[in-house]
C-alpha positions as CSV (number, residue, x, y, z in Angstrom):
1,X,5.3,27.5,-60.6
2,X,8.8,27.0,-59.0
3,X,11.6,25.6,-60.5
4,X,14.3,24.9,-57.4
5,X,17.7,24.5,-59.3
6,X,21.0,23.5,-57.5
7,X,24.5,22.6,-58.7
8,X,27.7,22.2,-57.2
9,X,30.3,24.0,-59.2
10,X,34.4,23.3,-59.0
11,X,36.2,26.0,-60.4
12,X,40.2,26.1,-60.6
13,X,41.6,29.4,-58.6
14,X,43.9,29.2,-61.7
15,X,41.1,30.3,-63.8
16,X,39.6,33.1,-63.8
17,X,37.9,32.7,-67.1
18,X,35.8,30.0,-65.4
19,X,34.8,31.8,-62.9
20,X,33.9,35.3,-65.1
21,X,31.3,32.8,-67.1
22,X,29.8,31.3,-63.9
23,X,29.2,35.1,-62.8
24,X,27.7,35.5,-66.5
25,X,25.5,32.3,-66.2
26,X,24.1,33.4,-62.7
27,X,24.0,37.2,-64.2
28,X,21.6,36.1,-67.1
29,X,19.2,33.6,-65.1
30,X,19.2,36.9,-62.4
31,X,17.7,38.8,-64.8
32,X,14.9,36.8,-66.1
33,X,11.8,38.5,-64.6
34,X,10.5,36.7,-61.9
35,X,13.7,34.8,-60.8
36,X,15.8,35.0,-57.8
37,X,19.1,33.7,-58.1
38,X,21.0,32.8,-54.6
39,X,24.4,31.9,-54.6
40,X,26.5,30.3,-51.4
41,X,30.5,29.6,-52.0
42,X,32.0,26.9,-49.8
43,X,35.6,27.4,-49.3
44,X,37.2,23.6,-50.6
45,X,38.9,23.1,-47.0
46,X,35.3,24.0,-45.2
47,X,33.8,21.5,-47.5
48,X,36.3,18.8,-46.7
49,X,36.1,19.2,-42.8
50,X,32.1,18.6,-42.9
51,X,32.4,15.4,-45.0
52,X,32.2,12.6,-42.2
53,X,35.6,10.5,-42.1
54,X,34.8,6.8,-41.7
55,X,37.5,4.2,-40.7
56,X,37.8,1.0,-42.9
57,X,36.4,-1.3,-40.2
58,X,33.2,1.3,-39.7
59,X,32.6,0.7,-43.6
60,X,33.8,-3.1,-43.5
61,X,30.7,-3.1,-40.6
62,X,28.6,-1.2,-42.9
63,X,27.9,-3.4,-45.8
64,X,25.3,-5.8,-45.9
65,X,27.3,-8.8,-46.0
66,X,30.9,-10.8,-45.9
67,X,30.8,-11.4,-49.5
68,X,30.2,-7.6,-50.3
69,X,33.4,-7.2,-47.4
70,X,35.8,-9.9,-49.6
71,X,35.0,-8.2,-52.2
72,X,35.5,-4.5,-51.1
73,X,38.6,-5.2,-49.5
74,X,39.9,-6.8,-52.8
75,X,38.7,-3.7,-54.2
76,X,41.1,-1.5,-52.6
77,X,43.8,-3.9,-52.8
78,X,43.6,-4.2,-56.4
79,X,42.2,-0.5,-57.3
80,X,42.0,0.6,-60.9
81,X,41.5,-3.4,-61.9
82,X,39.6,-5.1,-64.0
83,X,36.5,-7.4,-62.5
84,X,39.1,-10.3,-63.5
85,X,41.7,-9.0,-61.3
86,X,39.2,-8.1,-58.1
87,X,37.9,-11.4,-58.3
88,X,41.3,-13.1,-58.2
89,X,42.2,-11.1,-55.6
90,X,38.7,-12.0,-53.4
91,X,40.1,-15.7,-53.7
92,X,43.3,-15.3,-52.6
93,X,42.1,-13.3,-49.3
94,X,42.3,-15.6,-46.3
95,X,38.8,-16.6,-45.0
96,X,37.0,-15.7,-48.5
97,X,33.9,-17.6,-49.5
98,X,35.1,-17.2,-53.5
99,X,37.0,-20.1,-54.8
100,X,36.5,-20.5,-58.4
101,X,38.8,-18.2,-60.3
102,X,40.2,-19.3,-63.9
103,X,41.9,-16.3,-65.2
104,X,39.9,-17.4,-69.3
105,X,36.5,-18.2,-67.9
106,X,33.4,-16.0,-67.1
107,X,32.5,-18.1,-64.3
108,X,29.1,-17.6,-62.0
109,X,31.2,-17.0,-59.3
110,X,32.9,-14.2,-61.3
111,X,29.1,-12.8,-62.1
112,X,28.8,-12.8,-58.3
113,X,32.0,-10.5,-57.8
114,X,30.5,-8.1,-60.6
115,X,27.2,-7.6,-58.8
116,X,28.8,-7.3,-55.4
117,X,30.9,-4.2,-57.1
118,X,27.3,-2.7,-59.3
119,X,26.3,-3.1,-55.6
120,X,29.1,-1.3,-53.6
121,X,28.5,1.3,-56.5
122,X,24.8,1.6,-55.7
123,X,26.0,2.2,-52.0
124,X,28.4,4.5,-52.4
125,X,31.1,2.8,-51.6
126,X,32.9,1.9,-55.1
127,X,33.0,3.5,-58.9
128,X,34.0,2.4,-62.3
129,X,35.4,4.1,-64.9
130,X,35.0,1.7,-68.0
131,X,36.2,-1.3,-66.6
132,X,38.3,-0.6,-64.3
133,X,36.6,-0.1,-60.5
134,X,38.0,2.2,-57.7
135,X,36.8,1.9,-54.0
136,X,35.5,4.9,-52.3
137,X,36.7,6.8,-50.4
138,X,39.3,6.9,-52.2
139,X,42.3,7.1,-49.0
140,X,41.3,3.3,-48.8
141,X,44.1,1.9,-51.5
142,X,46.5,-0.6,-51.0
143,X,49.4,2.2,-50.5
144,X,47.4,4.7,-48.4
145,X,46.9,1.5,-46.0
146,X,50.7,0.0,-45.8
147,X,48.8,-3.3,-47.0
């Protein structure tokens, strides 16, 4: 039988008592009998210079439609926001197909806006924390833009 077993592993250069248990860890599965434990260390710099860096119209082209775009680009307008806040935002964009916020009502419309984020999520392209949604990558906020 093989068992193929990968992680990705951050560890602050601050501390070294991290890494002195990560060496333990891979010390103790090494020395099961019949294992062989390979480990490859990516240098955080070398791992950000192989991550492909998209421009916001190349993911605006991306998604699958101009509701998920309205609502994406509310997204990083209004990052760390409620669904409330996002889908106030998606009405007030110019050109937006959503129209029917009321700041006290759970409104279809505002249903849409949450499954256009659990779908941006799904895509890669947003995360929540709670209730509060972020847009990925995360260079596309309001500030990083000038918007």
């Amino acid at each position: 039988m093989i068992v193929e077993v990968s992680a990705k592993v951050e560890i602050d250069e601050d501390s070294p008592e991290a890494m002195n248990r990560l060496t333990q860890a891979l010390s103790t599965l090494g020395a099961l009998e019949g294992t062989d434990v390979g480990v490859e260390s990516v240098d955080e710099d070398e791992a950000k210079g192989d991550e492909e860096t998209k421009s916001l119209d190349e993911i605006l082209e991306e998604l699958p439609s101009d509701e998920h775009r309205y609502v994406y680009r509310a997204l990083i307008q209004e990052s760390g926001h409620s669904r409330r806040v996002i889908h106030r935002k998606a009405c007030e964009l110019e050109g937006s197909p959503f129209d029917d916020f009321d700041p006290d009502k759970e409104t279809s419309e505002r249903g849409e806006i949450g499954n256009k984020l659990w779908s941006l999520q799904s895509r890669g392209y947003a995360k929540h924390d709670g209730n509060r949604w972020y847009p990925i990558p995360e260079q596309f906020t309001n500030s990083a833009l000038g918007w």
